[in-house]
C-alpha positions in Angstrom: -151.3 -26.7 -17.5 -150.1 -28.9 -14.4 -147.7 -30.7 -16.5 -146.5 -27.1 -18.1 -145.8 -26.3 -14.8 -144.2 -29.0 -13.6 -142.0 -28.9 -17.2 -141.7 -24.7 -16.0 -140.3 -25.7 -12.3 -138.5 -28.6 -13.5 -136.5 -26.2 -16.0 -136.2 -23.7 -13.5 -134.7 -25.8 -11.1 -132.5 -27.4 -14.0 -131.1 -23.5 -14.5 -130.8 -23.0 -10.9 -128.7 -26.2 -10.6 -126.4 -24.9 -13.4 -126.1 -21.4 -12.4 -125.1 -22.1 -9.3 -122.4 -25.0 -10.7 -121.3 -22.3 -12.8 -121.0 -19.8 -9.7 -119.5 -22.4 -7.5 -116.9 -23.5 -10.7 -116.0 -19.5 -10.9 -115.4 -19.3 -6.6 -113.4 -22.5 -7.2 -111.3 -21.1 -9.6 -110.4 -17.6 -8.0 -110.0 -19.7 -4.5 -107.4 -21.7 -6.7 -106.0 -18.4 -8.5 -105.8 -16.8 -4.6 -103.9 -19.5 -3.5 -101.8 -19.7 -6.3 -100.7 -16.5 -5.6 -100.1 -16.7 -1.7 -98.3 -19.5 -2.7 -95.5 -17.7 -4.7 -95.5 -15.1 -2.1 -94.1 -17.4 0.3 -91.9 -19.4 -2.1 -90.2 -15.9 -2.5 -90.5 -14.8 0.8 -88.3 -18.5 1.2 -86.1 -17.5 -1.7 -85.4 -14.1 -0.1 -84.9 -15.5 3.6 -82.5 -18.2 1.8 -80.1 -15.7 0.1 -80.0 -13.7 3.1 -78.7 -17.1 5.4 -76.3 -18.1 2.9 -73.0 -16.8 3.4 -70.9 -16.2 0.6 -68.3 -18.6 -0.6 -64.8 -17.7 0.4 -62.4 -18.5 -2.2 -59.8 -21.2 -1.5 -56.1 -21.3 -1.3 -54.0 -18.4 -2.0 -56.1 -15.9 -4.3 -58.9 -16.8 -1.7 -56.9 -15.1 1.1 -55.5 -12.0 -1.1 -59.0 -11.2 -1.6 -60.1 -11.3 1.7 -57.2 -9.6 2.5 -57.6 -6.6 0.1 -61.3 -6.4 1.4 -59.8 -6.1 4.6 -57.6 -3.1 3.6 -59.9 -1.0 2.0 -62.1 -1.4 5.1 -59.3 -0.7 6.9 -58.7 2.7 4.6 -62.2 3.2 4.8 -62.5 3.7 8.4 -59.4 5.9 8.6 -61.3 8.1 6.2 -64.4 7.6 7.7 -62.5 9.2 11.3 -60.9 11.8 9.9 -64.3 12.9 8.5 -62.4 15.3 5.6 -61.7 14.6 2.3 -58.0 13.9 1.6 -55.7 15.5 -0.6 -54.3 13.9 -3.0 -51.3 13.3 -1.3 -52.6 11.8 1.7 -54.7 9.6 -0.3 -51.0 8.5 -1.6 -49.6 8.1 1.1 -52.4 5.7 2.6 -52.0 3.9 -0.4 -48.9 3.0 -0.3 -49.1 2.8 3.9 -51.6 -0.3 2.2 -49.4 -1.4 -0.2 -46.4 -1.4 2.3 -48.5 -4.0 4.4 -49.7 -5.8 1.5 -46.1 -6.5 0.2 -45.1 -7.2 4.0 -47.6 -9.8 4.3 -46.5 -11.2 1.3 -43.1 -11.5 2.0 -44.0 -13.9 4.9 -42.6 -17.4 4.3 -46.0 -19.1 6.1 -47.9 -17.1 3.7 -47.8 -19.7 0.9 -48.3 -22.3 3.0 -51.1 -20.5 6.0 -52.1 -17.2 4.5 -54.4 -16.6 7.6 -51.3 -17.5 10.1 -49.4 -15.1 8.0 -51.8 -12.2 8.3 -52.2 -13.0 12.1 -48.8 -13.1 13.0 -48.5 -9.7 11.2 -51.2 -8.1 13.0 -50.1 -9.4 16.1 -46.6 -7.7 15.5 -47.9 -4.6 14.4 -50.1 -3.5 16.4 -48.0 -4.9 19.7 
């Protein structure tokens, strides 16, 4: 009977041993699956901070500067409409347009515009708005 219970609290201990291995193995795992998971939250919350500090590329050389220069006119468009706080009739939409168009084309016409597009479009402003 001694040795049965020795053998009993021997086993017991055995089982103990194991379910507790097993319970520490399962803590283990979710501790790894946890931090897993905090980990990718901040490799996005990186990825998101990232995109936001880049600035975006501005294209070279002539194109580069016509469309910087046509984002420039539509904001410029955009505020007038923005001030006068109406929609526009078809006609003054027109005639903004080709307002736009007009300094578009005299921009263009520059001779420094080929070879300093932003020189060109400063030395326009400047005389416009002198």
């Amino acid at each position: 009977m001694v040795k049965n219970s020795l053998k009993l609290e021997k086993i017991n201990k055995e089982a103990e041993a194991l379910v507790t291995t097993k319970a520490k193995k399962k803590q283990a795992k979710l501790k790894i699956i946890k931090s897993k998971t905090k980990i990718e939250k901040l490799l996005e919350q990186q990825l998101k901070k990232e995109k936001k500090k880049t600035p975006k590329k501005k294209k070279s050389g002539i194109l580069g500067s016509l469309s910087t220069l046509e984002e420039s006119l539509n904001q410029i468009k955009y505020n007038e409409e923005k001030v006068v706080n109406t929609k526009l009739s078809k006609r003054e939409k027109k005639m903004l347009r080709n307002r736009d168009t007009e300094r578009l084309e005299a921009v263009l016409g520059n001779r420094n515009f080929v070879a300093n597009p932003l020189e060109a479009i400063r030395q326009h402003l400047e005389g416009q708005y002198k």
